[in-house]
C-alpha positions as CSV (number, residue, x, y, z in Angstrom):
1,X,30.4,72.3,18.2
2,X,28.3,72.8,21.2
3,X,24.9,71.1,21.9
4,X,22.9,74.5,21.1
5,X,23.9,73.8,17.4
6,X,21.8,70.1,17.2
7,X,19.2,70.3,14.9
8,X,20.7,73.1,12.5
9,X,21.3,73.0,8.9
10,X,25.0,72.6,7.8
11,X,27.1,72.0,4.6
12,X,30.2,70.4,4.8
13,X,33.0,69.0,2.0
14,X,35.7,66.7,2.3
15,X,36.8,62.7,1.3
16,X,35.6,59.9,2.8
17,X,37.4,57.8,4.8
18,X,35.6,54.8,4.5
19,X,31.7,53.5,3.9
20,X,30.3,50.6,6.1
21,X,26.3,50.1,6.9
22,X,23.3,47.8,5.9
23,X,20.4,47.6,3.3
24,X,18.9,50.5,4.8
25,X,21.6,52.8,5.8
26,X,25.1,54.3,5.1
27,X,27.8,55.6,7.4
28,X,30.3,57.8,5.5
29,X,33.0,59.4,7.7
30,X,34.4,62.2,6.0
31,X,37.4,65.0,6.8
32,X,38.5,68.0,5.1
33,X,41.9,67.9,6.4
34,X,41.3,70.5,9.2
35,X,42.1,68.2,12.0
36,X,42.4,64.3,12.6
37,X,38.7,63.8,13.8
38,X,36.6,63.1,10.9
39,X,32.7,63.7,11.0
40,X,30.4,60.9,10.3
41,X,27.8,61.3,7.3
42,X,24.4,59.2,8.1
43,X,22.9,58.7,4.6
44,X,18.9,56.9,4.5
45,X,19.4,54.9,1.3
46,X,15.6,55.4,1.0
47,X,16.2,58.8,0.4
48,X,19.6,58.7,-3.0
49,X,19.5,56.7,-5.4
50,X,21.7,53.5,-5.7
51,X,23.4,55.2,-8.5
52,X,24.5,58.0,-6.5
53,X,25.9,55.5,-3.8
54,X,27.7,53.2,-5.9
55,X,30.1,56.6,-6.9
56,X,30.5,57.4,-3.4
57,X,32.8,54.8,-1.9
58,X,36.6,55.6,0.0
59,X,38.4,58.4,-1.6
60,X,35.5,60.3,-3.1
61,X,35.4,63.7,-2.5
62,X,31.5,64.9,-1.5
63,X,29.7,68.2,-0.5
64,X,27.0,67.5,2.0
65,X,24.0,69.4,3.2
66,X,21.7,68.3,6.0
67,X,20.5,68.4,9.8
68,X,23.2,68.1,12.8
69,X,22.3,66.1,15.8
70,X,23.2,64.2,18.4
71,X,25.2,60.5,17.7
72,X,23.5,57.3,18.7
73,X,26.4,55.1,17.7
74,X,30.0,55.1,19.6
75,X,32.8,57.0,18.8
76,X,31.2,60.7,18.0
77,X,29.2,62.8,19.7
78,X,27.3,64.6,16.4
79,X,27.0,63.5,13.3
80,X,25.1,64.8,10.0
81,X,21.8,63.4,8.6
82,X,22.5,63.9,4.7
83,X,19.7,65.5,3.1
84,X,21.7,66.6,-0.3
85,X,25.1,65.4,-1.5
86,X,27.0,66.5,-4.1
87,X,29.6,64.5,-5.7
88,X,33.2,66.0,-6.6
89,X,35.1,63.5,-7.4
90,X,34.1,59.8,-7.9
91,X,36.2,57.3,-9.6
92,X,35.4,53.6,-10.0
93,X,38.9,51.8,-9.8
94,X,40.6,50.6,-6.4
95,X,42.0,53.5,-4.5
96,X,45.5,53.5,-3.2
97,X,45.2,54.2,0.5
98,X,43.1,51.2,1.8
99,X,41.7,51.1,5.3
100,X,44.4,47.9,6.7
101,X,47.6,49.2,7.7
102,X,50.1,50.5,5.5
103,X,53.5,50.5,5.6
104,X,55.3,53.8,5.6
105,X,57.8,52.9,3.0
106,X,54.7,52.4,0.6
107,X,53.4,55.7,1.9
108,X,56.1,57.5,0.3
109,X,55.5,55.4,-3.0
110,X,52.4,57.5,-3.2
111,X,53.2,60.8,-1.4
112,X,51.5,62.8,-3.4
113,X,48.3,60.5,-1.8
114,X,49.7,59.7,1.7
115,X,48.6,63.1,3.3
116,X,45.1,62.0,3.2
117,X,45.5,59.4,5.9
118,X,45.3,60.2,9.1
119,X,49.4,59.8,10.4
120,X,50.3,62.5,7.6
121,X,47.9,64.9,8.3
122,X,48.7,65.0,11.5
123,X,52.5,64.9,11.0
124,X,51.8,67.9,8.2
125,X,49.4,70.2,10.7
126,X,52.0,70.0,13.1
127,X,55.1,71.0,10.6
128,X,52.4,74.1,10.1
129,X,52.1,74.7,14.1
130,X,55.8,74.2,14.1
131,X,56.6,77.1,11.5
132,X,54.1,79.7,12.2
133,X,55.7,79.3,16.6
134,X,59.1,79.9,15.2
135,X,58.4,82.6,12.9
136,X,55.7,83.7,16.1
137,X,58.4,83.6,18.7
138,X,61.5,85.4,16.9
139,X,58.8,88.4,16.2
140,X,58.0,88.4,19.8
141,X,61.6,89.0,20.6
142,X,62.5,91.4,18.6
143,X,64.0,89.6,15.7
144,X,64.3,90.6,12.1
145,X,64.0,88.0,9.4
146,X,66.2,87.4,7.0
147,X,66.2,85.8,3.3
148,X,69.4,84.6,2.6
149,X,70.1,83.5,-0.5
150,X,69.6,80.0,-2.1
151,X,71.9,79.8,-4.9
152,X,75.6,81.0,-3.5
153,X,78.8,81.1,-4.4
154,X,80.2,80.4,-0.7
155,X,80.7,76.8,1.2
156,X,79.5,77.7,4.7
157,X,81.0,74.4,6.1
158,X,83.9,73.8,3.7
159,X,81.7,70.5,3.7
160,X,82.1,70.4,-0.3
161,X,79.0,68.4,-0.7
162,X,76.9,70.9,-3.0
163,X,74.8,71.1,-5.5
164,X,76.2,73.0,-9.0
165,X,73.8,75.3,-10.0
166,X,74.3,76.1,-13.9
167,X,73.3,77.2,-17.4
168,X,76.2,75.6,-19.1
169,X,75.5,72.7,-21.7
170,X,76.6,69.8,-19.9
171,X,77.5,67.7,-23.3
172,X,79.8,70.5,-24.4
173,X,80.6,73.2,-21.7
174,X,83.4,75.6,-22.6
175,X,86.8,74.7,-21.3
176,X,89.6,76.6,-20.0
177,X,93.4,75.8,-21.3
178,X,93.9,73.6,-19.1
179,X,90.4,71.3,-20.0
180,X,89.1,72.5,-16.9
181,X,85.2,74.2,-17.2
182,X,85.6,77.5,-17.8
183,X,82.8,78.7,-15.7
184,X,83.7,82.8,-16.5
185,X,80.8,81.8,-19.0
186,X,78.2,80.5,-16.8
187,X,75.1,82.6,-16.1
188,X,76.8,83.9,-13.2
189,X,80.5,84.5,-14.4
190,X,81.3,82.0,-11.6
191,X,81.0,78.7,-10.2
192,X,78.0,78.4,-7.6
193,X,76.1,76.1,-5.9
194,X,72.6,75.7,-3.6
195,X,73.3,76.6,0.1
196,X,74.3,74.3,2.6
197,X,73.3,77.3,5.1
198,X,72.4,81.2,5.9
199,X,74.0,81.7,8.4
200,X,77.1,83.8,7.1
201,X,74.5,86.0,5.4
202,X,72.9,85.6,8.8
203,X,75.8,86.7,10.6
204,X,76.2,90.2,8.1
205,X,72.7,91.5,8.7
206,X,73.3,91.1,12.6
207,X,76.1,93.2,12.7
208,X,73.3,95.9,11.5
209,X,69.9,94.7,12.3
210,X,71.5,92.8,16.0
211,X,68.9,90.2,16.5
212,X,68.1,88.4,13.0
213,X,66.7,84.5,11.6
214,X,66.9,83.0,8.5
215,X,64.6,80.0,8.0
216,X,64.7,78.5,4.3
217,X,65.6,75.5,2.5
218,X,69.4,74.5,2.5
219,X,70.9,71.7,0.4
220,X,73.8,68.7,0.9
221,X,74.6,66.3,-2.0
222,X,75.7,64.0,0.8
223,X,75.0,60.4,-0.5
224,X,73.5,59.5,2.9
225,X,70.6,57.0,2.4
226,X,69.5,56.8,6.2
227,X,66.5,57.6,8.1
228,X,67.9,60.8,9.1
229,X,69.5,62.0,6.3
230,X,68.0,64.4,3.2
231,X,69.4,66.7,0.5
232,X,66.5,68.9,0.8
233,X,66.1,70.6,4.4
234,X,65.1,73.2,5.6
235,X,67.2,75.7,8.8
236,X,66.5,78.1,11.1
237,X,69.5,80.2,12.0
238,X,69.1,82.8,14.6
239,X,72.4,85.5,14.9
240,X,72.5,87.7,18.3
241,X,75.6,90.7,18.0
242,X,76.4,91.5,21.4
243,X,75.9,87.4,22.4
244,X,78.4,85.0,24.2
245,X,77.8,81.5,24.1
246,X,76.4,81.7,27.5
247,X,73.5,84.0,26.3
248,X,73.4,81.4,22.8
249,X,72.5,78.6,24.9
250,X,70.1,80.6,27.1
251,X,68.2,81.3,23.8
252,X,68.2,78.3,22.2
253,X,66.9,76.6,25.7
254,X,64.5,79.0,25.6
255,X,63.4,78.8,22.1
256,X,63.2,75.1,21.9
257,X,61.0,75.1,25.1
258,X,58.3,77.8,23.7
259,X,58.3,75.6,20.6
260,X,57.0,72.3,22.6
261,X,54.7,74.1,24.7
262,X,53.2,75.6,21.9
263,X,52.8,71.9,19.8
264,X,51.0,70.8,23.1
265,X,48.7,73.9,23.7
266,X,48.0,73.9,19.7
267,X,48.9,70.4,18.8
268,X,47.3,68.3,21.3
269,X,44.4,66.2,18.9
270,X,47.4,65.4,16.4
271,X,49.8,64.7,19.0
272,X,47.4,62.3,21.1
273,X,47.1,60.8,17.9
274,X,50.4,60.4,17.2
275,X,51.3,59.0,20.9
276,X,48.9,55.8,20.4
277,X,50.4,55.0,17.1
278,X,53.5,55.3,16.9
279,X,55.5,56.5,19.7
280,X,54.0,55.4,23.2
281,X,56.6,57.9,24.9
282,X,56.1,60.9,22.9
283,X,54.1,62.7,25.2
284,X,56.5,61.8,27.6
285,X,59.6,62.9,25.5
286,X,58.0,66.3,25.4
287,X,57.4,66.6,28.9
288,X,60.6,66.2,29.8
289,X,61.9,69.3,27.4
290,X,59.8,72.0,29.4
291,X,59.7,69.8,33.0
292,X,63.5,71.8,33.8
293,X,66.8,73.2,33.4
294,X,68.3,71.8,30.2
295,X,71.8,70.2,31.5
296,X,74.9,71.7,30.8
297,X,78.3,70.2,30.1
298,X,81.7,71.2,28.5
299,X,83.0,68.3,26.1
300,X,86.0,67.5,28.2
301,X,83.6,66.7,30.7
302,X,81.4,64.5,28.7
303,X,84.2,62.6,27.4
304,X,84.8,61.7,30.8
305,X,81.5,60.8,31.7
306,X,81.3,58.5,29.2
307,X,84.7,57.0,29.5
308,X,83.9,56.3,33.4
309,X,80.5,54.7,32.6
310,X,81.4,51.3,32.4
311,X,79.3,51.1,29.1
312,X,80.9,49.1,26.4
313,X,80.5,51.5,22.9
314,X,80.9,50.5,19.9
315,X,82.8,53.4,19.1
316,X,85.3,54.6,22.0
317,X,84.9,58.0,23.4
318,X,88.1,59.6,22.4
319,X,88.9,63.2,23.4
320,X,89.3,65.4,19.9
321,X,87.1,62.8,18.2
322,X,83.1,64.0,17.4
323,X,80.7,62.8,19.8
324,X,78.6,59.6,17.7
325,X,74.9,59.5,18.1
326,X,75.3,56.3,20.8
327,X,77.3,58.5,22.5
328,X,74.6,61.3,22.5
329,X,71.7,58.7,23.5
330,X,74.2,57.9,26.3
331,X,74.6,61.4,27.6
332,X,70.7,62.3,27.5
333,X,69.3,59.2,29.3
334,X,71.7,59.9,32.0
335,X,70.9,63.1,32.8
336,X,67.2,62.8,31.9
337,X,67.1,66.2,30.2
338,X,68.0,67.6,26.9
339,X,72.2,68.5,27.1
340,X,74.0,71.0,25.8
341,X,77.8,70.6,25.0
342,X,80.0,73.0,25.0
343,X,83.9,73.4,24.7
344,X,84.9,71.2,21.3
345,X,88.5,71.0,20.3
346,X,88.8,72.8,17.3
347,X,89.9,70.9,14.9
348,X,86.2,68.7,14.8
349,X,84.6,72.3,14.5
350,X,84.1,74.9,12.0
351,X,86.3,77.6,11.4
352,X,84.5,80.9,12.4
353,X,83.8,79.3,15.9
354,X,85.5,81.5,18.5
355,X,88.9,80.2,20.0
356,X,88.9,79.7,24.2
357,X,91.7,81.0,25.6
358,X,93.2,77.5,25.7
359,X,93.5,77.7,22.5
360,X,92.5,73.9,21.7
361,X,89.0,73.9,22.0
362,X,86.0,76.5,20.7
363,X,83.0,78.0,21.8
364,X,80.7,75.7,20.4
365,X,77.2,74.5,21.6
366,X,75.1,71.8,20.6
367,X,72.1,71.1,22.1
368,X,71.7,67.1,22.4
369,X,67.8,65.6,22.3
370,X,66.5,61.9,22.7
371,X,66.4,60.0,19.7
372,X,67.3,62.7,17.1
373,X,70.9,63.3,19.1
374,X,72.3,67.0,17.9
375,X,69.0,69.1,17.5
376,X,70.8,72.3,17.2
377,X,74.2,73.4,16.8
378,X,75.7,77.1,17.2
379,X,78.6,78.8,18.7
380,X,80.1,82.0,19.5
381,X,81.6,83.5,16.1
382,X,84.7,84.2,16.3
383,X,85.0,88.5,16.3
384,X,88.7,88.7,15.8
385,X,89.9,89.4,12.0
386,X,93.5,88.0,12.7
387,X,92.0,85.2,14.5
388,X,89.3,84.4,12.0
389,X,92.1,85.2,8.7
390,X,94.2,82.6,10.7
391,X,92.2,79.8,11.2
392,X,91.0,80.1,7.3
393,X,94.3,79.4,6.5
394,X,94.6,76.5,8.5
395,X,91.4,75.3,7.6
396,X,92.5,76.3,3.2
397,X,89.5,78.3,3.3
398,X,90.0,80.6,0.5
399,X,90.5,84.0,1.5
400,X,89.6,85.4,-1.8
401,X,85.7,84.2,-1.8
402,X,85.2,85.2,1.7
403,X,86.5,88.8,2.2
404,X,83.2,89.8,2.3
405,X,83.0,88.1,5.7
406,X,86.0,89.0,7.0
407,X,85.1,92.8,6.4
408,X,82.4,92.4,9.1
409,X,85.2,92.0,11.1
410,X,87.1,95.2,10.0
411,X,84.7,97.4,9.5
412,X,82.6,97.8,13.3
413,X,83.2,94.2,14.6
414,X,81.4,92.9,17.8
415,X,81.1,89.3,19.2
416,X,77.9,87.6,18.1
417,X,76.3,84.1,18.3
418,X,74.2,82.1,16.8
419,X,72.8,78.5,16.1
420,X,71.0,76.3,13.6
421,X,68.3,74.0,14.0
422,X,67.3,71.6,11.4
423,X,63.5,72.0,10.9
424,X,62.9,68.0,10.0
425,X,65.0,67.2,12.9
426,X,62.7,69.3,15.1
427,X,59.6,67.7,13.3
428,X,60.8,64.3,13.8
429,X,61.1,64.6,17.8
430,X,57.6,66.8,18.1
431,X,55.5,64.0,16.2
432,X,57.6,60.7,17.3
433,X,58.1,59.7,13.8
434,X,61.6,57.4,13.0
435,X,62.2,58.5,9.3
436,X,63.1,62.1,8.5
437,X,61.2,61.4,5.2
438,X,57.9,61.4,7.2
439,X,58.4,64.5,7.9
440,X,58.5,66.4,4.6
441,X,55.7,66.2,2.3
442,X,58.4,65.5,-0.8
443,X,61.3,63.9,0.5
444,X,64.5,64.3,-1.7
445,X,67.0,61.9,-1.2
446,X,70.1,60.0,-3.4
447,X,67.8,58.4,-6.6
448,X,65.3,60.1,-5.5
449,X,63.6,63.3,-6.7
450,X,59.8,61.9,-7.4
451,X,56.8,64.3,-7.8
C-alpha cells in the first residue's frame, strides 16, 4: 500500500497470529495467507467489549473494519485502527500451533494445521509459483500438455515397486488353476497398477504433437522411509521428436534456469524468509543456478574425477556402478555449478535409452544439483525398433505389454528426447528445506497415509 491510502477505510479477514498489549490496548497481527507479512490490528479496549476480546486470542479467525494509517511501533509501516470486528471462528481450548518454535516433525503431526505458520505458507506459495512457471514456460515454447494416465497397466522402469489398483475382494479373489489371482475378472480384465511415470505416454503423443509435458502425480511403493523419499510425487516429463541429447540437455538447462529466476522475481518475500530460517545459503544456492553455464561431463569422465581426488568415499567410485549421492555432492562443489552427466553404461540405465555407438554406455543425462543430487533425469530414446526389441529382451521386458510402444517405432519413427523432473525435488532446493515431506501439503509415506 502506498502512503496516499493512510486514513482510508478498509476491511480485512484472516487469523491471528498472536495477541500481546496492555490494559488499554490490543495488538492483533493477522494474515490471510496471501503472503508471509502479516498486518497488525490496533484494537482500543475502550471501544469492544471484554467479551468480545476474550474470544479473540491466537488462531481465531476475524473480519475487521476500520481506519489505515501510518505505524508508530517497529516492525510495520501501516497498520489498522479496528473500528468493527467480526468474529468467525473463536474457540476457547489451547490451539495447536503455539508462538515458541516447533519442530517440523510435530508440524507434520498436524498438517492439516501446519500451513498456517509462517515456514509453510511460504514453502506452499512457492510450490504455487513453481507450478504455474512450469506450466508458464512449456506454453511459451510451444509445448502441448499431456494427461497421461494414472492407473496403468505398464511398468515404465521395470522398477516393480507399484501400487495394485483393484476391485477384487481381497478376502476371497477368484483364482486361476494354478491358485494364482485370476485377474481376467478384475474391473479391468487385467492386472494394473498407479504410474511410476508418463513418460511412455509422453513419448507417443510427441511422435504427433513434437514438443509435449506431462506433469501429474506418479506413485512408488518403495519402502524408503528417508527424508527424500515419498510414494506420492508428482513429475514433469517434457518429450522433444526431432531431439538429441545435446538439444535435451540444452532444454533442461534452460528450463531449470527460467524456473529460479522466476521464484526470485515472484518469490522474493517467501524466499528472504526462508533464507533467515532455515537455510543461510539458499539465496546463494540459487544464484549459482542462473550465475553460468551448467558443467558438462560424460560419466567416464566423472568416474575419473572422482577416483583422482584424493577424497576417501565411503562408497568407491567404480566404473558401471551408479553414481551415490556423496558422489554427486562431490562432483557439484568442485565445479561450483549444477552438472550434467552424460554417457552411463547401460546396464545401470533403462532400457529405451539410446545405445552410443560403443555400445556399452547410453545417451543418458542427469542433471546433478547441491544437496538434492539428481534433479532431473532424461535421455535420448532409443528410435531403433530392433534396437529397442533387443534390449527388452535383455532387460525381460515383456514384449507382449508393450507393443504399443514399439509401434511408435514402426509406424513413422524419429529420434526424440526427453527428461523428468521430480516436482518435490525441485521444491526442496527452491525453498532450502531438508525433508521432502515439507514440501507437500500431505505427505504419503510407508505407515503413513494421514488426512
Amino acid at each position: 500500500m502506498g502512503s496516499t491510502d493512510y486514513n482510508s477505510q478498509v476491511e480485512v479477514k484472516g487469523w491471528v497470529r498472536s495477541k500481546r498489549g496492555s490494559k488499554e490496548v490490543a495488538f492483533l497481527p493477522i494474515n490471510d495467507g496471501s503472503t508471509i507479512k502479516n498486518i497488525q490490528i490496533v484494537v482500543n479496549l475502550t471501544a469492544f467489549s471484554e467479551d468480545t476480546m476474550k474470544k479473540i486470542n491466537t488462531g481465531s479467525c476475524i473480519c475487521v473494519k476500520g481506519e489505515l494509517v501510518q505505524s508508530q511501533g517497529k516492525g510495520q509501516t501501516v497498520e489498522i485502527i479496528a473500528a468493527e470486528i467480526e468474529i468467525y471462528g473463536a474457540f476457547d481450548e489451547a490451539y495447536p500451533l503455539q508462538k515458541q518454535g516447533m519442530s517440523l516433525e510435530y508440524l507434520r503431526e498436524i498438517a492439516h494445521l501446519r500451513p498456517r505458520t509462517n515456514t509453510f505458507g511460504a514453502v506452499f506459495r512457492v510450490r504455487h509459483a513453481m507450478a504455474y512457471a512450469i506450466h508458464k514456460y512449456f506454453n511459451d515454447n510451444g509445448f502441448f500438455y499431456i494427461h497421461t494416465p494414472i492407473i496403468t497397466g505398464s511398468d515404465a522402469e521395470g522398477a516393480g515397486q507399484m501400487f495394485r489398483v483393484t476391485t477384487l475382494d481381497m478376502k476371497n479373489p477368484p483364482k486361476n488353476e494354478d491358485g494364482s489371482i485370476d485377474y481376467t475378472q478384475d474391473f479391468f480384465g487385467k492386472e494394473t497398477n498407479l504410474t511410476v511415470s508418463g513418460q511412455l505416454e509422453g513419448e507417443l503423443a510427441a511422435m504427433a504433437l513434437s514438443k509435449v509435458y506431462t506433469f501429474g502425480p506418479t506413485f512408488r511403493a518403495e519402502n524408503s522411509n528417508t527424508p527424500r523419499h515419498l510414494a506420492e510425487f508428482w513429475m514433469i516429463e517434457p518429450e522433444v521428436a526431432f531431439n538429441d541429447v545435446n538439444d535435451n540437455m540444452d532444454l533442461a538447462e534452460d528450463f531449470l534456469k527460467y524456473l529460479v529466476r522466476y521464484a526470485l522475481e515472484h518469490c522474493k518475500d517467501d524466499l528472504d524468509f526462508l533464507n533467515s530460517m532455515y537455510d543461510k545459503e539458499l539465496l546463494k544456492k540459487l544464484a549459482m543456478v542462473i550465475g553460468g553455464e551448467f558443467k558438462r561431463i560424460t560419466y567416464t569422465d566423472a568416474i575419473e574425477v572422482l577416483k583422482t581426488s584424493g577424497k576417501k568415499f565411503e562408497f568407491l567410485p567404480e566404473w558401471g556402478a551408479d553414481l551415490q549421492k556423496e558422489h554427486e555432492n562431490f562432483l557439484v562443489e568442485k565445479f561450483g555449478v549444477p552438472v550434467m552427466v552424460t554417457g552411463y553404461p547401460k546396464e545401470i540405465k533403462a532400457f529405451y535409452m539410446k545405445l552410443n555407438e560403443d555400445g556399452k554406455t547410453v545417451r543418458g543425462m542427469d542433471v546433478l544439483f547441491p544437496y538434492v543430487g539428481e534433479m532431473i533425469g532424461g535421455s535420448q530414446r532409443e528410435e531403433n525398433y530392433q534396437t529397442l526389441l533387443n534390449r527388452m529382451k535383455e532387460m525381460h521386458i515383456p514384449e507382449k505389454d508393450m507393443q504399443w510402444y514399439l509401434d511408435t517405432r514402426r509406424f513413422g519413427t524419429a529420434p526424440h528426447s526427453g527428461f523428468g523432473l521430480g516436482f518435490e525435488r525441485l521444491i526442496l532446493f527452491m525453498t532450502g528445506m531438508t525433508n521432502i515431506r515439507d514440501v507437500i501439503p500431505f505427505p504419503r509415506t510407508p505407515k503413513n497415509a494421514e488426512f
